[in-house]
C-alpha positions in Angstrom: 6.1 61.4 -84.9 7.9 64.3 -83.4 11.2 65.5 -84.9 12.4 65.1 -81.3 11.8 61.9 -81.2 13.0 60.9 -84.6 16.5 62.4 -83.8 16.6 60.3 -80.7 15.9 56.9 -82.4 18.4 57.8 -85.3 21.2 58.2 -82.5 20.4 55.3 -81.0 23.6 52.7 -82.0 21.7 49.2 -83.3 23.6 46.2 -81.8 24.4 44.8 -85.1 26.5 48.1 -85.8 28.8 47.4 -82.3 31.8 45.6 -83.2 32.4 42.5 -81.6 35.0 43.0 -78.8 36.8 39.4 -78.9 37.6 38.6 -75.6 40.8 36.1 -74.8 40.8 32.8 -74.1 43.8 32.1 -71.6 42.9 28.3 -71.4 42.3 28.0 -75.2 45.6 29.8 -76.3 48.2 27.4 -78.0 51.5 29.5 -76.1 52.2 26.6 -74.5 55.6 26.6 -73.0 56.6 23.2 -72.3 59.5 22.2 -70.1 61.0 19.0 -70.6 62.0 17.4 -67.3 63.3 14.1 -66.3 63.9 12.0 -63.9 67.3 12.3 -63.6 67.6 9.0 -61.3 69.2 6.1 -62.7 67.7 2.8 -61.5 69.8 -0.5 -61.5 68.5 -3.2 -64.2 66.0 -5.4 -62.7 65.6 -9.1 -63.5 67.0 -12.4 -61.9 70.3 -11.8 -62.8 70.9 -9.8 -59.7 73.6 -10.7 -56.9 70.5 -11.2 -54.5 69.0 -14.2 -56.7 72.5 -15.8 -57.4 73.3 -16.1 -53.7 70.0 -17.8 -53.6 70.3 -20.5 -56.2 74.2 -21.1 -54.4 72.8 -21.8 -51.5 69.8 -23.8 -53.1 72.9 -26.0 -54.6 74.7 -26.3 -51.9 71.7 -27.5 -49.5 70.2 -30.3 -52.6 74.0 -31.1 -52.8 74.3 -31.6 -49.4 71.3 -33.7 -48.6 71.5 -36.2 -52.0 75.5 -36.5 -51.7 75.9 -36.4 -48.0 77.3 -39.6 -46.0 74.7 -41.5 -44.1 76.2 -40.7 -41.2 76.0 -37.0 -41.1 72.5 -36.7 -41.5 70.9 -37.4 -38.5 67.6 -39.7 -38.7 68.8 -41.5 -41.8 68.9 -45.2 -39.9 65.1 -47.0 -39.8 65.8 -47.6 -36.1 62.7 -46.3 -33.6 64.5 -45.4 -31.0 67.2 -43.3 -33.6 64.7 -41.5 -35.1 64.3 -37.5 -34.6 62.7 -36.3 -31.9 59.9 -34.8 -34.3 59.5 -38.0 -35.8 58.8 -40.1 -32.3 56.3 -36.9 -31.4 54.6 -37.1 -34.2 54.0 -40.8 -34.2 53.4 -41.0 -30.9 49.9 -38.6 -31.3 49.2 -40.3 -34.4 46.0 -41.9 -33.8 46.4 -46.0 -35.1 45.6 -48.0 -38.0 42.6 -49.4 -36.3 41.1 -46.2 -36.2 42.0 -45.2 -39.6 40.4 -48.6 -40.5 36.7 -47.6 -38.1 36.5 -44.1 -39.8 37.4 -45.4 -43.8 34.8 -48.4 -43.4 32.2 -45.6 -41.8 32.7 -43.1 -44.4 32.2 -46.1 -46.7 29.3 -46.8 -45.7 28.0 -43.2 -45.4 29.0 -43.0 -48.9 27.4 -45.5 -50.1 24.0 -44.9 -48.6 24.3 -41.4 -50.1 24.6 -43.4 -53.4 21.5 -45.5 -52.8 19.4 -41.9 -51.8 20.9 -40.2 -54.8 19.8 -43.2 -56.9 16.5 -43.2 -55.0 15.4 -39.4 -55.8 16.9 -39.9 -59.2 14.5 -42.4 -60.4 11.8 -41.3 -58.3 8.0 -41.7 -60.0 4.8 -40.3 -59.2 2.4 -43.1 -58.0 0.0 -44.3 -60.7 -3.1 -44.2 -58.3 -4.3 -40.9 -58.2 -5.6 -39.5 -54.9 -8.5 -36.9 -54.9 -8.9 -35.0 -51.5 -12.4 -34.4 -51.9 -13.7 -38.3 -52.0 -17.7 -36.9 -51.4 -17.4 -36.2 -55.0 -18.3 -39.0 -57.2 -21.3 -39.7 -55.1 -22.7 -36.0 -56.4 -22.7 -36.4 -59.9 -25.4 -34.9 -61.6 -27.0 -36.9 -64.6 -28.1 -33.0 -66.4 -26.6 -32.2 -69.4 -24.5 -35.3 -70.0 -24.1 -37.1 -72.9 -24.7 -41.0 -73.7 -21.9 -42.7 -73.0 -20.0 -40.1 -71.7 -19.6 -40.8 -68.2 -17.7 -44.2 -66.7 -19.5 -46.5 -64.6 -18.5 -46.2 -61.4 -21.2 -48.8 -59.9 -18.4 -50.6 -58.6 -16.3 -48.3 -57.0 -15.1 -48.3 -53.7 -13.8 -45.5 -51.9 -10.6 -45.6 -49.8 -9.2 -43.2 -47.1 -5.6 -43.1 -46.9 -6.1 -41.5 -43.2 -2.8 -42.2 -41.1 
């Protein structure tokens, strides 16, 4: 190796030899300076105990004292008269359909009630039928005899055949 280029590699700085420049952190520092502020509002206490809620139960009072302790003759509507009765009162029995039709639609939704009860109870205890139906009825009449064992087919000499065709 040339001297030349001996010189130039022992000039050369390694990067283990550099001293680490430690750069700062602003977001990491712990200078924090903190600033207390506070509301400075001051908000009334809040509960039922305000002057809103006890003008409420006064006049709560003063309308259940009214209408228990009241005379019957200031209220009006308190007589069982018809024709003294509030006007709301006459309107509203007046539209009110009558007892004979409140007696039709009871005794129909009794019934519809009960029938549901009889087709709940019907699908409850439902059962599959104990004959069983084979689509392909052809079937029994092409049994082969190869292969089978003694005794291990039923006779079906005397079996007839019926098509549930409606």
């Amino acid at each position: 190796m040339s001297v030349l280029r001996a010189t130039h590699l022992a000039k050369r700085v390694h990067p283990s030899s550099l001293s680490v420049v430690r750069q700062r952190r602003w977001a990491s520092s712990g200078d924090h300076h903190h600033e207390d502020t506070h509301d400075s509002t001051v908000y009334p206490k809040e509960g039922f105990t305000g002057p809103f809620w006890r003008n409420i139960l006064i006049i709560a009072g003063v309308c259940t004292g009214v209408a228990l302790f009241a005379p019957s003759d200031l209220l009006p509507g308190a007589s069982s008269d018809a024709e003294d009765a509030p006007w709301l009162t006459r309107v509203i029995a007046h539209n009110a359909p009558s007892k004979e039709t409140w007696q039709k639609l009871n005794e129909r939704h009794l019934q519809q009630t009960e029938q549901h009860a009889q087709n709940t109870h019907l699908v409850q205890n439902a059962k599959p039928s104990l004959v069983h139906r084979f689509r392909y009825t052809g079937g029994f009449d092409q049994v082969s005899a190869h292969r089978l064992p003694v005794g291990g087919t039923t006779d079906i000499s005397d079996l007839e055949i019926k098509n549930d065709v409606v």
